[in-house]
C-alpha positions, 0 to 999 in steps of 0.5 A: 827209422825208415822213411815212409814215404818221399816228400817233394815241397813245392815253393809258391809258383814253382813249376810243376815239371820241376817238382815230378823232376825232384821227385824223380831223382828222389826215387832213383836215389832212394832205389825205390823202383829197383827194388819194386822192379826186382820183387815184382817176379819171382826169381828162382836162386840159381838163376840170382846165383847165374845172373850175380855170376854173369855180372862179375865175370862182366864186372872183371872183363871189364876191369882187365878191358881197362888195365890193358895197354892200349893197341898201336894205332898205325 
């Protein structure tokens, strides 16, 4: 079942800096902006396909950057 919303309690004399915070972590941990930050335009599929590729072409350089042996510092 799929939560219809997220709910952040406030105990008595709690701060309200501190409850926007909870609620903050809340929906970053939900995806709940990234997934209305991606369905706010639309996206042609090859451009998803192009941007899906360019990330895993990042993603492995990345890997490779990180395997290699480190350069000798004179």
């Amino acid at each position: 079942m799929p939560k219809k919303g997220l709910i952040v309690t406030l105990r008595e004399g709690e701060d309200i800096n501190k409850a926007l915070r909870k609620l903050k972590n809340k929906v970053e941990e939900s995806g709940t902006l990234k997934a209305l930050q991606k369905k706010e335009h639309y996206e042609k599929p090859t451009t998803a396909r192009k941007r899906k590729k360019a990330a895993g072409r990042a993603r492995f350089l990345k890997k490779l950057e990180k395997e290699q042996l480190p350069k000798k510092l004179f």
